[in-house]
N, C-alpha and C positions, 0 to 999 in steps of 0.2 A: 330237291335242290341238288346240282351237280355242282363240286368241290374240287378243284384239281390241287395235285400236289408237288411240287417241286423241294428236293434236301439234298443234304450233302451227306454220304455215308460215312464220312470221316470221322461223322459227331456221334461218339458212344452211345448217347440217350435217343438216337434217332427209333432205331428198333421196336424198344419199350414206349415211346410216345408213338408209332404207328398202331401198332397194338391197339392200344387204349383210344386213337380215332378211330379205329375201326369197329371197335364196340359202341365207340359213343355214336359214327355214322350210322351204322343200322339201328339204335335205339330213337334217331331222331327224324330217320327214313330220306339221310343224306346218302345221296353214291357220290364214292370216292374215284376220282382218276388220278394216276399216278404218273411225273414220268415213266419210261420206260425201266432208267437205274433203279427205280423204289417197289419194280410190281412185287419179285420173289419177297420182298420185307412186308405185305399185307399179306394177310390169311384170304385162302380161294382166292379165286378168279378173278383180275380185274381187268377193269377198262384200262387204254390206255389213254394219258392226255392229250397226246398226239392225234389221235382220230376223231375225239368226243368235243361237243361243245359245252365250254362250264359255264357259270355264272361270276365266279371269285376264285381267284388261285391263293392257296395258302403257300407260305415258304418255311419251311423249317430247318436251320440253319444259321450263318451267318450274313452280316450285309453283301457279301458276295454272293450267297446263292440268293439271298431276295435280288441283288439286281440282275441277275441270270433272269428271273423268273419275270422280274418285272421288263426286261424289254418283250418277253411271249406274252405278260397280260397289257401289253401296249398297243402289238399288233393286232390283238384280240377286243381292244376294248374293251376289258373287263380289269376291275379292281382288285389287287394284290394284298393280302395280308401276312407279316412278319411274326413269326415265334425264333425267339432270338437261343438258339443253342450255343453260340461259339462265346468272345468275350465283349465288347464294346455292342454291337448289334444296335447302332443309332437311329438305322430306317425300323428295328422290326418294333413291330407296334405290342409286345409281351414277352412275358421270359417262358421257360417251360412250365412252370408251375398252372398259367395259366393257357396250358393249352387246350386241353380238353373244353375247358370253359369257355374258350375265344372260339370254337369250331359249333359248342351252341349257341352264341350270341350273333355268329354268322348265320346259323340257320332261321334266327327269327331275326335277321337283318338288323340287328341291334350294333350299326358301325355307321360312319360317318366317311368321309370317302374327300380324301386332299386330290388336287388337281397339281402335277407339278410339271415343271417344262422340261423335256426334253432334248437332246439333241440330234441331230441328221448331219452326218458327216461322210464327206467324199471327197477319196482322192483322185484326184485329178482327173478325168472322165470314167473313173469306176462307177461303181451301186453306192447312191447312197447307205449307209448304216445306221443303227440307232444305238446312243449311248445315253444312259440317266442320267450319269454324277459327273465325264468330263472326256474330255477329248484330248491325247497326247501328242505333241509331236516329239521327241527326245532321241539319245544318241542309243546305238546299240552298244558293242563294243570296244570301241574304240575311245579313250580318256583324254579331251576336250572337248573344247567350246565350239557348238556350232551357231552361226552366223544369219538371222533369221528375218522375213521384212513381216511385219504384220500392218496388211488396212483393213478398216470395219466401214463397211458402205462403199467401198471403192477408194476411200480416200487414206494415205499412207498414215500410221502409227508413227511407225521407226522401225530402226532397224535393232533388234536384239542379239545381244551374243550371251548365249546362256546353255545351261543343261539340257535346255530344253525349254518347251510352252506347255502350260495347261490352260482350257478352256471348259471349262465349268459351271454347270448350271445352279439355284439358288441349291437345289438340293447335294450337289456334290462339294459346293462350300466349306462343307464340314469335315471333305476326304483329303486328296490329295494336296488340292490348291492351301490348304489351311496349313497343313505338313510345309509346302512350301514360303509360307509366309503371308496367304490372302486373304480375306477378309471373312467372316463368316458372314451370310447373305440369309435374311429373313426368310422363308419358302413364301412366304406371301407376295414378296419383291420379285418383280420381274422384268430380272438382269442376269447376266450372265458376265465371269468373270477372268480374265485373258491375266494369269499369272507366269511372270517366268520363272527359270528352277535356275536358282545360282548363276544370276547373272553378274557379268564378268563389269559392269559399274555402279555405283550407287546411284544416278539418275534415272534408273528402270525402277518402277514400282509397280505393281496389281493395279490392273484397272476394270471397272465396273461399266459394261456398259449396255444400252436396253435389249433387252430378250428380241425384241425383231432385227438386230443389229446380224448384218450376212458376214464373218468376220473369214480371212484368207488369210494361211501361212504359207512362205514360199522359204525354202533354205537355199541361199546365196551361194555358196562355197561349195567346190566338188568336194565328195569323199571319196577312200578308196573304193570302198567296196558300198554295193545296195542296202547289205544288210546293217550297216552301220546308220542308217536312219530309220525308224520307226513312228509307227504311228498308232499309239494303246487306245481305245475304249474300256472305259469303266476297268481300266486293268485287265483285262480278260482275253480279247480278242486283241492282235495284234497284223498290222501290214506293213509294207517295207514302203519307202517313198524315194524317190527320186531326187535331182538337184533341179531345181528351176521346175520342178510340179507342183500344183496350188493345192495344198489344205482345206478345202471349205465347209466352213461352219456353219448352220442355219439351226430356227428353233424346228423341232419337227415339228408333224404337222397334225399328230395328236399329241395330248398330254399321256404322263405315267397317271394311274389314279393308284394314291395308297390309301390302304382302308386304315384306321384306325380303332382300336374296340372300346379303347378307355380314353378319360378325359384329359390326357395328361398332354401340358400345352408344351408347345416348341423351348423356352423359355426355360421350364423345369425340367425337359429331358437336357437342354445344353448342362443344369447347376449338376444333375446325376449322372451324366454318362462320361463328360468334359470336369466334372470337378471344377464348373465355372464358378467364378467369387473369389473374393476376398479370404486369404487362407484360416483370417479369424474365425469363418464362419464352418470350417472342416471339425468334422468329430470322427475320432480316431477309437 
């Protein structure tokens, strides 16, 4: 079985957890691909990910580098699994304790595999892009309100004056959009959700609407400069936009697959990772 790797070397425990996959790959006659940043951290020679075809990418890291990894197991078609080194780690499907363990239960295919929607986003006759968790339009520099129209199907919203818009799949629910006020979305639910960031009336609120919905932002009002508009993916990647150029959101056109290794439902990771519930029910 081929196992590719994506992490972030930031995470002190990364080291010592390749190590210990690397003994447990050849004890279980998995080859390991790496990105390119992780080859000198495995012992001898390896593949790189970039050239080889895997079967499952593992991420070792935080939910940033799973969703780094999970738009290349998108493109690829193949299912991503999460070992969560950093703090909160909502998407990674185990902490380190269980990593060794999740890289054998990958090898006798003992996972179960979520379908989740993602997004395709382009600006204005660019490349489409692909983002997992949400799509930004927001201001760069510059400290006010920008002046925004959004329609979903061609037909008008309104017009928002806010921090900015996020647009958010069931899975990014739980990131930014929720920081800014919007709802958290079952992964099973398939909607997507058009949040503004500090908007400038109390008659703007999150709205839910279905995952085939084609949704266009356009910014109304010049600014000085280019760089004062932005446009983030999953936090990550970032492009400049224009005044009077359309945003457009669509679902892509495959899903992310996350693997999952243990039984542990949506449900109980929101009550342990969110500390959701009733404060009576906290133990300290």
């Amino acid at each position: 079985m081929n196992v590719g790797l994506v992490g972030n070397r930031r995470y002190r425990p990364l080291a010592d957890l390749l190590a210990k996959f690397s003994a447990e790959a050849e004890r279980l006659g998995v080859k390991l691909y790496p990105e390119p940043s992780l080859a000198d951290l495995l012992p001898g020679p390896a593949g790189m990910l970039d050239a080889h075809s895997v079967e499952i990418i593992v991420s070792l890291g935080g939910d940033g580098t799973l969703l780094r990894g999970a738009r290349e197991s998108c493109t690829r078609g193949i299912p991503i699994v999460g070992i969560n080194l950093g703090h909160l780690g909502f998407l990674s499907a185990a902490g380190p304790d269980m990593a060794v363990e999740a890289l054998t239960r990958i090898s006798r295919k003992l996972y179960r595999v979520e379908e989740r929607r993602a997004l395709s986003v382009r600006i204005g006759d660019g490349a489409a892009a692909l983002a997992v968790n949400d799509a930004v339009v927001h201001k760069g520099g510059v400290a006010r309100v920008i002046r925004m129209s959004v329609t979903v199907d061609g037909e008008p919203v309104g017009t928002y004056s806010a921090d900015g818009i996020i647009v958010s799949t069931a899975t990014g629910s739980t990131a930014y959009s929720m920081s800014a006020g919007g709802p958290i979305v079952v992964p099973g639910v398939d909607a997507f959700v058009i949040t503004p960031i500090c908007p400038h009336t109390l008659a703007v609120r999150p709205l839910v609407v279905p995952a085939t919905s084609i949704i266009a932002l356009r910014v109304l009002d010049p600014v000085p400069r280019p760089e004062d508009l932005l446009v983030s993916l999953d936090g990550q990647s970032t492009g400049t936009l224009s005044t009077h150029q359309d945003v457009t959101v669509v679902s892509a056109q495959a899903p992310v697959l996350l693997a999952q290794i243990t039984e542990e439902s949506f449900y109980k990771r929101l009550t342990r990772k969110l500390a959701w519930g009733d404060l009576a029910e906290r133990t300290y």
